[in-house]
C-alpha positions in Angstrom: 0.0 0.0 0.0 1.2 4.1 -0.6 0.6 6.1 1.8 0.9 10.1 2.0 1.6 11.4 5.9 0.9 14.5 6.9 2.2 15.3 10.5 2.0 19.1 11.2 3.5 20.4 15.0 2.7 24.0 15.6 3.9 26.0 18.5 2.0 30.0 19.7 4.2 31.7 21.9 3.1 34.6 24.6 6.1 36.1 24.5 8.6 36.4 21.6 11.2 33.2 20.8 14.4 34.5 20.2 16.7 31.9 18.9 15.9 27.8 18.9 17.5 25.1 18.6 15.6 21.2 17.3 16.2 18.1 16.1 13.1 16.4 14.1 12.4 12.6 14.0 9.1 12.6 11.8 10.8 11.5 8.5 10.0 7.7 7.8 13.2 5.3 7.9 13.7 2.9 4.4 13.7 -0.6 5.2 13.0 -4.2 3.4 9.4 -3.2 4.2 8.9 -0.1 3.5 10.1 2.2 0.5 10.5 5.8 1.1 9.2 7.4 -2.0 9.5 11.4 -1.0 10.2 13.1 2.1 10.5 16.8 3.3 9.6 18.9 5.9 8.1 22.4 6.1 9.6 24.9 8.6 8.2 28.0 9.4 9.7 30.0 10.0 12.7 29.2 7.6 15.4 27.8 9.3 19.3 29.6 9.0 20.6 25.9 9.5 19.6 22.6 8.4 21.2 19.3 7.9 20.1 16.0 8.3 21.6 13.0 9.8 21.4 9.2 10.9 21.4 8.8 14.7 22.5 5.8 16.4 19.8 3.7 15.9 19.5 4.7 11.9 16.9 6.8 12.3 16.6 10.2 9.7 16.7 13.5 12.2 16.5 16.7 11.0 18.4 19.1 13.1 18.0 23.1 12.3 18.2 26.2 13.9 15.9 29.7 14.2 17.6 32.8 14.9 14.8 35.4 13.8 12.5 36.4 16.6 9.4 34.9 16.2 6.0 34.1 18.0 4.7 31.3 16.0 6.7 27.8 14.9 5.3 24.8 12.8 6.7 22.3 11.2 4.9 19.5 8.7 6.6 16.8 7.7 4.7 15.7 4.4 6.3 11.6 3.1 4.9 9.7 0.6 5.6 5.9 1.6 5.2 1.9 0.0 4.5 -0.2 2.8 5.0 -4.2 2.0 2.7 -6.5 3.8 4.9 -9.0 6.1 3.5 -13.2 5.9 1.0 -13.4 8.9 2.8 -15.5 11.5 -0.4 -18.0 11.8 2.1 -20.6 13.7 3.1 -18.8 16.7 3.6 -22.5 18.1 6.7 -22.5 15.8 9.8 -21.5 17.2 12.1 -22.3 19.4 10.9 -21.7 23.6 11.7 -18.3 25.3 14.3 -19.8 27.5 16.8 -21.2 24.3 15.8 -17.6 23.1 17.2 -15.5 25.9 20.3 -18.2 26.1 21.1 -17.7 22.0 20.7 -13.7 22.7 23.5 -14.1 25.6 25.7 -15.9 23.9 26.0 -15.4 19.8 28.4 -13.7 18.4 26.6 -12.2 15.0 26.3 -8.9 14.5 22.6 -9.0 15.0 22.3 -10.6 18.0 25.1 -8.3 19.7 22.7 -5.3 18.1 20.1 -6.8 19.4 21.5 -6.9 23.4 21.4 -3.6 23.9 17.5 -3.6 24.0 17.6 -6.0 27.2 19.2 -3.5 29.4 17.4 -0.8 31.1 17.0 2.4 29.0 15.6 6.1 30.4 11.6 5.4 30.4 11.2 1.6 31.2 13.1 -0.3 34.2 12.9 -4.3 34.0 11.0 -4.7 37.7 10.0 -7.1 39.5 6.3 -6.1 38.7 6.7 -6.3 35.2 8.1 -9.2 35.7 5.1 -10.9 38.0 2.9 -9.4 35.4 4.8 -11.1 32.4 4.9 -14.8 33.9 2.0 -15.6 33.0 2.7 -15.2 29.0 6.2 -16.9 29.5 6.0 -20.1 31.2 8.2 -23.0 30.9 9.0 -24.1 27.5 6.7 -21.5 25.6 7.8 -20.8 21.7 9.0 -17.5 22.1 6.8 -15.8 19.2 3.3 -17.3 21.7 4.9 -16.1 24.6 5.0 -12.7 22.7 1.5 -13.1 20.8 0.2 -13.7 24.3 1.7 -10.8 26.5 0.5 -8.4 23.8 -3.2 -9.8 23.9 -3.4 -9.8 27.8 -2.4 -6.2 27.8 -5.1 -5.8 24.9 -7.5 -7.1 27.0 -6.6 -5.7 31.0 -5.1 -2.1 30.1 -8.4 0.6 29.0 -7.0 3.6 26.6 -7.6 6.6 28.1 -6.1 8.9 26.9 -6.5 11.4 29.8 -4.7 9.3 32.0 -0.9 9.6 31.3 1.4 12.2 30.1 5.1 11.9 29.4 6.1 11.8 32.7 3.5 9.2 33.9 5.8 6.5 35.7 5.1 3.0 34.2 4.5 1.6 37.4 0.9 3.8 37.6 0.2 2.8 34.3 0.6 -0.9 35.9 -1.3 0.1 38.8 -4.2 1.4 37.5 -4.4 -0.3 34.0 -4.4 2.7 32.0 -3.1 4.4 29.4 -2.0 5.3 25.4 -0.3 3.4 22.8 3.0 4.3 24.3 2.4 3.4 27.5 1.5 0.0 26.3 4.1 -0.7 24.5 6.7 0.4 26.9 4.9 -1.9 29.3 5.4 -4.5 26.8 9.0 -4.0 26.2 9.5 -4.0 30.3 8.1 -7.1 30.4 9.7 -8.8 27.7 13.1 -7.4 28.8 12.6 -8.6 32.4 12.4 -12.2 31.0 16.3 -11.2 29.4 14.6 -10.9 26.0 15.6 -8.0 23.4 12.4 -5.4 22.6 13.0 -1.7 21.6 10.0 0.9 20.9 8.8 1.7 17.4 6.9 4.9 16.4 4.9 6.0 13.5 2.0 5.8 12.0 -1.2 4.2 11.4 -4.1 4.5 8.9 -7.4 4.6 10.4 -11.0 3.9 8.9 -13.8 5.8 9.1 -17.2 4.5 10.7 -19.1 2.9 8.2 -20.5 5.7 5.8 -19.4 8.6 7.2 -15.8 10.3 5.6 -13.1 10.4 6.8 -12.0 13.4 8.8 -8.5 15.3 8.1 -6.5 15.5 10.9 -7.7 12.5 12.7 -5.2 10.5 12.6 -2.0 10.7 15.3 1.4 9.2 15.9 1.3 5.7 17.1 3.6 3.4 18.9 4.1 -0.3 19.1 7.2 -2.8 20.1 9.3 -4.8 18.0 10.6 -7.9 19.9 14.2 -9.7 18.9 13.5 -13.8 17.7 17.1 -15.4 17.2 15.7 -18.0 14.5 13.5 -14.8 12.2 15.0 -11.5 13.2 12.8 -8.7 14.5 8.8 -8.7 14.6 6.2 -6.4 15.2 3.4 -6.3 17.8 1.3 -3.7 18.6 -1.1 -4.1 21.9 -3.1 -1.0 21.2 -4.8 -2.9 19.0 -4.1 -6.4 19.6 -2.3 -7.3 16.2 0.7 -8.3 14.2 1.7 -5.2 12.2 1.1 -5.4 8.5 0.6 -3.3 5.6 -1.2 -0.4 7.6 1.6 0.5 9.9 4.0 3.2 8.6 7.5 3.2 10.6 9.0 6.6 11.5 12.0 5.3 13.8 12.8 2.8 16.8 14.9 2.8 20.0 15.3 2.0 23.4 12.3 3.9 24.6 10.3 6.8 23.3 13.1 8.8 24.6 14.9 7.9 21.7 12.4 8.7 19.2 11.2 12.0 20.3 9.1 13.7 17.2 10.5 17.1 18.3 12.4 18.1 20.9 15.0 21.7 20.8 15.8 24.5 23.2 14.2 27.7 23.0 15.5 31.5 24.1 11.8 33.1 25.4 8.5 32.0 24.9 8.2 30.4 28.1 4.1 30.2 28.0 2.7 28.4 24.6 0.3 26.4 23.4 0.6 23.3 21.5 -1.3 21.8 18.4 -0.2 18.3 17.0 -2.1 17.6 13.8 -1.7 13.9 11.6 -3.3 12.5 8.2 -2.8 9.4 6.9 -3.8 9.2 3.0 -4.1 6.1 1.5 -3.1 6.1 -2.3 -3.4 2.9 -3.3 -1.6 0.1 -4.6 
């Protein structure tokens, strides 16, 4: 499928902005998966300096600076995408058990696996604890194929964790979200990654996109899309795969990939330091266009 994103930001300042610094991750990353047909982003105002760059994760980030005074700020990334449908994984019985996983990640050598390691560890937003890991038990007992145990985890938090998305903000801890079983997409799937990771498994965060569908009969509206977030989990024996709890399902040719990492810390849309405007107000604006085949 081809997709068209637009993904507007757009800051009002009370008092003027001086001079800002940003970095912009909101340009969709190439892979095997998905082809990156155009990209560009729309600053306003223009920036004096612009470059962009691959982090560590290979992720695209734009990374300008503003030095006119100013009391408004958008910018619109606008990326025209191919996304390639993945087989289904209809025998999540196939695989080698969770255990063998977790030993194969500790001990191989290839490049992917020692990639993969550094998603066990602990990373800004999501600590391996011991409630995560209570929670998680019952998704990996003894023995379980590793793509179940997976399957599993990301239907139980389907099923006991409401959206609400008045809930959490970014500094929510994840042990509330555990508490009280609620949250957003991210909170989900950094509760995912803290439970796979306090098993000694590899998961890192993914954000992006998704396209929605209208009710039945009515048209879609612009603007009613937003980001999304799922997790990506590492499988020795087929590399990485995608789950996404918010909606209990096995990415495929809906889900548009902007960039992954550790947490969502590392995948921040937009992020910068600014010289003034202390009091603002924020708009975040999304549309997902399907084109086609």
């Amino acid at each position: 499928m081809r997709y068209r994103v637009t993904h507007t930001t757009a800051y009002n300042y009370q008092q003027t902005v001086g001079l800002s610094y940003n970095e912009v991750r909101m340009l969709p990353r190439p892979s095997p998966n998905q082809q990156v047909i155009d990209t560009k982003l729309q600053i306003s105002p223009a920036p004096c300096d612009y470059r962009v760059r691959s982090d560590f994760f290979g992720n695209q980030v734009a990374w300008f600076s503003i030095r006119e005074p100013h009391l408004t700020f958008q910018v619109t990334a606008v990326s025209e995408v191919r996304v390639i449908r993945q087989p289904a994984q209809t025998d999540l019985g196939h695989g080698i058990g969770w255990e063998t996983a977790r030993e194969i990640l500790r001990s191989a050598t290839g490049d992917s696996a020692v990639d993969a390691r550094q998603y066990t560890l602990d990373s800004p937003l999501v600590n391996a604890d011991p409630d995560l890991a209570a929670y998680a038990q019952a998704s990996f007992v003894p023995g379980r194929p590793l793509p179940e145990a997976i399957h599993d985890l990301m239907q139980r938090i389907h099923c006991d964790f409401t959206f609400d998305p008045e809930f959490t903000n970014l500094s929510t801890p994840l042990a509330t979200v555990l508490e009280h079983r609620r949250g957003v997409c991210q909170d989900f799937a950094h509760l995912a990654i803290g439970c796979i990771r306090s098993q000694g498994l590899a998961a890192r965060y993914v954000s992006g996109y998704i396209e929605t569908l209208p009710p039945p009969g009515q048209a879609k509206l612009v603007g009613a899309d937003a980001s999304h977030a799922w997790f990506s989990v590492y499988l020795p024996d087929l590399g990485w795969m995608d789950f996404d709890p918010t909606n209990n399902q096995t990415p495929g040719d809906r889900h548009i990939v902007v960039a992954w990492g550790r947490d969502y810390s590392d995948v921040t849309p937009l992020k910068g330091v600014i010289f003034g405007g202390q009091d603002h107000e924020l708009s975040v604006s999304v549309e997902v266009e399907n084109l086609g085949l």
